[in-house]
C-alpha positions in Angstrom: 0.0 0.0 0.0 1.0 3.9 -0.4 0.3 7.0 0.8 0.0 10.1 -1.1 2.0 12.7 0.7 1.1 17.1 -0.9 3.0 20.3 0.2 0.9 23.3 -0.8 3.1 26.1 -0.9 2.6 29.9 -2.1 5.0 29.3 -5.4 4.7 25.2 -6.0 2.7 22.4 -5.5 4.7 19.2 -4.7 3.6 15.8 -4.3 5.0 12.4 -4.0 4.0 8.6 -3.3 5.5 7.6 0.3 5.4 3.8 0.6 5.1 2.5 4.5 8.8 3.2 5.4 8.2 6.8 5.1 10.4 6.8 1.8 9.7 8.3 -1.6 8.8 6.7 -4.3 8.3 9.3 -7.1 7.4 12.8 -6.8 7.0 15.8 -8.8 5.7 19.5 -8.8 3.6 22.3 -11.0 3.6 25.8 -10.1 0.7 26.9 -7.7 -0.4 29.6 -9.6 -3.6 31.6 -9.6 -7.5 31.6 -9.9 -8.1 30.5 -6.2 -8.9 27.6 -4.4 -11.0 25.9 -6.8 -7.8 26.3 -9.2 -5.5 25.1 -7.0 -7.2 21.8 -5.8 -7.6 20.8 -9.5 -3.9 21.3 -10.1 -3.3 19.4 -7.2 -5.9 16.0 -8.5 -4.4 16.8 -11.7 -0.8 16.1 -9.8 -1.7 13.2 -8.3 -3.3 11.5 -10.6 0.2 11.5 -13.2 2.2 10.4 -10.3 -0.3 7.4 -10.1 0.0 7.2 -13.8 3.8 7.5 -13.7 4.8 4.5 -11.7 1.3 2.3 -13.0 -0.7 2.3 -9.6 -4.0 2.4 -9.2 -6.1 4.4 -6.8 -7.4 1.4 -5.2 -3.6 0.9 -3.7 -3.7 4.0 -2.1 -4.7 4.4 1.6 -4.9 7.9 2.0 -3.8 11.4 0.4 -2.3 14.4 3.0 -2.1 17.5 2.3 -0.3 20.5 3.9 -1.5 23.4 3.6 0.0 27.1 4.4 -2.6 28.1 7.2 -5.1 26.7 9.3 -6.2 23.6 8.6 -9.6 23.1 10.6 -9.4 18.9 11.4 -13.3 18.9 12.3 -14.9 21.1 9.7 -12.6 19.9 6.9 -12.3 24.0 6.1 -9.1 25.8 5.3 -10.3 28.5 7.5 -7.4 30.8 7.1 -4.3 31.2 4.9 -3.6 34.4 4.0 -1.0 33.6 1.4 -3.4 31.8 -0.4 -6.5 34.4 0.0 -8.0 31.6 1.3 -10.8 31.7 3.7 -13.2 29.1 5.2 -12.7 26.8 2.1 -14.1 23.1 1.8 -10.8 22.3 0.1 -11.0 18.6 0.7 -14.6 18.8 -0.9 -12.8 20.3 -3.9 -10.7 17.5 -4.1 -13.2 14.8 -3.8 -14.2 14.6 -7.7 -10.8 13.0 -8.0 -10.2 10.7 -5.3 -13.7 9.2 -4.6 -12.6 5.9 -3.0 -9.4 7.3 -0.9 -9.1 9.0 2.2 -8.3 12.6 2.1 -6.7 14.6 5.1 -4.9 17.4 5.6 -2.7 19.2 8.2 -0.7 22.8 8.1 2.0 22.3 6.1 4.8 23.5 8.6 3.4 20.7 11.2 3.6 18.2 8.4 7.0 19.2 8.1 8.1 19.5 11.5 6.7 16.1 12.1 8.3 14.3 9.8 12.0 15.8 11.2 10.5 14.7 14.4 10.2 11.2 12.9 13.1 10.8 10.6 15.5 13.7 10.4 17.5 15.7 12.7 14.5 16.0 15.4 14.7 12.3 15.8 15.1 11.0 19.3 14.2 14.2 20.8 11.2 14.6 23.3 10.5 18.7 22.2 11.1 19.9 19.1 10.3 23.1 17.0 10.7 23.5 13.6 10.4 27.2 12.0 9.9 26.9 8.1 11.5 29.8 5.6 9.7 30.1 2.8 7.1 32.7 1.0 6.7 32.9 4.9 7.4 31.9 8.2 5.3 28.6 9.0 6.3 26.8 12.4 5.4 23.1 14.0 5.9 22.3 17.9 6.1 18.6 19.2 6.1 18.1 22.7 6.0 14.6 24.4 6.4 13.6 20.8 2.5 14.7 19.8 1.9 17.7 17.8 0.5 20.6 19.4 -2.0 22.3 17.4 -3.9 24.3 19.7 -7.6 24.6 20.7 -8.1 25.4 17.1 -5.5 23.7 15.2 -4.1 26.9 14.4 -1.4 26.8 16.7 2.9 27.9 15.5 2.2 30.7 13.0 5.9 31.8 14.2 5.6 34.2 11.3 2.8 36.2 12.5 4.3 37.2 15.8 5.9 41.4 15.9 9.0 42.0 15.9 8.7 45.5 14.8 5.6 47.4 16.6 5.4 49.4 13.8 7.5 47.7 11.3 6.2 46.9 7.5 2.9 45.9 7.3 1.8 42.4 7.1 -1.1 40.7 4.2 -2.0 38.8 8.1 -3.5 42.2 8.8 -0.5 43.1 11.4 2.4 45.3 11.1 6.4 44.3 11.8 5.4 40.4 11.8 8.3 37.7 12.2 7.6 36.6 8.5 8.3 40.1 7.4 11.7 40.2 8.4 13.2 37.0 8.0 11.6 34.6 5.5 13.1 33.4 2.2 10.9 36.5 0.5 12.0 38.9 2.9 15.5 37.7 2.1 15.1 38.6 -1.5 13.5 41.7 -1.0 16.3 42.8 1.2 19.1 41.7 -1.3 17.2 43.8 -4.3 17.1 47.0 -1.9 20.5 46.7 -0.8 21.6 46.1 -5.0 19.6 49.3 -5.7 22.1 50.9 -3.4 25.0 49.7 -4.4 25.1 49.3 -8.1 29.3 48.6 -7.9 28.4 44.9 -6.0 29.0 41.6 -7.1 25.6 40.4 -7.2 24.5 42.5 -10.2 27.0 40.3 -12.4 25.6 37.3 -10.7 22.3 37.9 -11.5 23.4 38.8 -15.3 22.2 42.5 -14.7 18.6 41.8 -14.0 17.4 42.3 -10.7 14.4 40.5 -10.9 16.8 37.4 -11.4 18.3 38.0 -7.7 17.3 35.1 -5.3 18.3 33.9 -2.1 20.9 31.5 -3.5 22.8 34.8 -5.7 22.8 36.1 -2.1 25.0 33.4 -0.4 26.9 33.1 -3.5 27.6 36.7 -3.0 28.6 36.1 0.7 30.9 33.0 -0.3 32.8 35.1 -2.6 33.2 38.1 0.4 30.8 40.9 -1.3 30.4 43.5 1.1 26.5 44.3 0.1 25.8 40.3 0.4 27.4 39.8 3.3 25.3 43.2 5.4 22.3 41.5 4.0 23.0 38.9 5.4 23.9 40.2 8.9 20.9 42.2 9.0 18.7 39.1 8.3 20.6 36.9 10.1 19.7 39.7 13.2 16.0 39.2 12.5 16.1 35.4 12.5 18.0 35.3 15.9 15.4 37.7 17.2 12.6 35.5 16.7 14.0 32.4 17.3 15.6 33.8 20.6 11.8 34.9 21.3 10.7 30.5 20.9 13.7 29.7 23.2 12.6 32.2 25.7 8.6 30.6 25.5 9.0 27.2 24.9 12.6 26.1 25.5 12.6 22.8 23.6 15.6 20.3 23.4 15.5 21.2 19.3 15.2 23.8 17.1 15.0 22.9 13.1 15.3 25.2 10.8 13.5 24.5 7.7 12.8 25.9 4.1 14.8 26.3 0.3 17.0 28.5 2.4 18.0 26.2 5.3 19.8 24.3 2.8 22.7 27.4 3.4 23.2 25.8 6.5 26.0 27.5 8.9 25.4 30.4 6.9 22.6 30.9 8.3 22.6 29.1 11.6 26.2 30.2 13.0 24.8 34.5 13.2 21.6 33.0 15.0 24.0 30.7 17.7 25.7 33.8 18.5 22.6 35.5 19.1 21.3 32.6 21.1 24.2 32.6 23.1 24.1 36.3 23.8 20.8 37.0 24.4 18.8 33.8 25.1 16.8 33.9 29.1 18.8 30.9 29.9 22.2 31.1 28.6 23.8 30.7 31.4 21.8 27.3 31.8 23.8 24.0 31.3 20.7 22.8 29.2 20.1 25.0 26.3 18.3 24.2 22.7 19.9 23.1 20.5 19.9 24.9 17.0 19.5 22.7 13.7 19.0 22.5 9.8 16.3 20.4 8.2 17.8 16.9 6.7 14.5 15.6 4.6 15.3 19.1 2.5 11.9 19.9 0.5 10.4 16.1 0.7 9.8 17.1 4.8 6.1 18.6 3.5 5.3 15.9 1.2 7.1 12.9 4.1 4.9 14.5 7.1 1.7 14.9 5.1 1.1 11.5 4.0 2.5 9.9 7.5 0.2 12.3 9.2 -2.7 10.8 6.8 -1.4 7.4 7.4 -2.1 7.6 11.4 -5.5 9.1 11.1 -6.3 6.6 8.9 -5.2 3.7 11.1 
């Protein structure tokens, strides 16, 4: 038997068929794109059913499909009540989906909990009794495992790290706040922050990386940048670095798990990223005097973490 595992995101859907190891079979991805929900859950039965094509399986060997999805995924009214990436609201997206997969269980779960619990399960969370993973993507997702069960809240809306200030009155936010986490220090942030800091400095390296065009200038033409010691890349990098530590500082201070798992495209600059944030751990963390501190991490699973959690996740309600 397999299970279906989805990651939803704001740019791409991905999806790929996770046998009962937890291992992927096949996967592949189309762009999310546009024309709401309704859009979007065809592109995603549309997804599914070539992978099932691809490798010859029929529906009837499935067990189940997950789904993560980038906001509040409501486990007892089936509704995507809120992700504001998405503009969606109160949706019956598993509804949606139904026309496609009339014989196979469909569930869903946020996406960053998916993720966080398939770290949990089989990457660097593993063996660890707390554990919290913050996701860098379009935005800042989050997933919390304490005792080794998800916490979700009262209303399963429970880790949006992104949507916590760190600026009072910093930029505003599409949640509807101003100066939110996700603002500051997710993958788009990132990029927004390299293509102000090349507007001022038209003599840095990372115009020539880019080939000129600024709209070509990513998170990886920023750490490119760094590794080869440009001076704009590298104060871009400080300044989100300083943003990142101030949030995650903020989790350590709340929650004080034994982990903490960076995830997202961006994690995958590893000490890049996570040597700034020790320093600021180490510096301004409540207990860093305290001979048991969190430990700082990034992901192992990479991108499959969404797709890994989401069909395991499905596989347990299911049983």
């Amino acid at each position: 038997m397999y299970y279906i595992g989805v990651d939803l995101g704001g740019t791409n859907i991905a999806a790929g068929i996770v046998n009962q190891d937890g291992a992927i079979v096949h996967k592949d991805s189309v762009p999310t794109g546009e024309g709401g929900s309704r859009a979007i859950a065809d592109r995603i039965g549309e997804l599914v059913k070539r992978l099932l094509a691809d490798k010859g399986i029929k529906e009837e060997e499935l067990k189940a499909i997950g789904i993560g999805v980038p906001g509040t995924a409501n486990q007892d009214s089936g509704l995507v009540e809120y992700a504001n990436n998405l503009g969606m609201e109160d949706e019956p997206f598993l509804e949606m989906l139904r026309p496609y997969f009339k014989n196979t269980r469909l569930a869903f779960e946020n996406d960053a909990n998916a993720a966080a619990y398939a770290e949990y399960r089989f990457g660097t969370g593993k063996g660890a009794n707390s554990m919290i993973m913050v996701t860098l993507g379009t935005g800042i997702g989050g997933g919390m495992i304490f005792g080794g069960e998800l916490f979700e809240g009262i209303n399963y809306a429970a880790g949006e790290f992104g949507h916590f200030t760190i600026k009072y009155d910093g930029l505003p936010c599409n949640c509807g706040r101003r100066g939110c986490f996700e603002r500051y220090a997710s993958a788009s942030a990132l990029v927004e922050q390299t293509k102000e800091a090349m507007e001022k400095h038209p003599e840095s390296e990372l115009w020539k990386l880019c080939g000129g065009d600024l709209d070509k200038a990513d998170g990886k033409i920023l750490f490119e940048g760094v590794r080869r010691g440009d001076k704009t890349a590298e104060e871009v990098l400080e300044v989100f670095t300083g943003y990142l530590g101030a949030g995650i500082v903020d989790l350590i201070n709340i929650f004080q798990p034994e982990v903490i798992c960076l995830g997202g495209g961006i994690s995958k600059a590893g000490a890049y990223l996570t040597e700034p944030v020790k320093k600021i751990m180490a510096k301004e963390s409540y207990t860093r005097m305290s001979k048991h501190r969190p430990k700082l991490v990034s992901a192992s699973l990479g991108n499959d973490a969404g797709i890994i959690g989401a069909a395991l996740l499905a596989a347990e309600k299911e049983s």
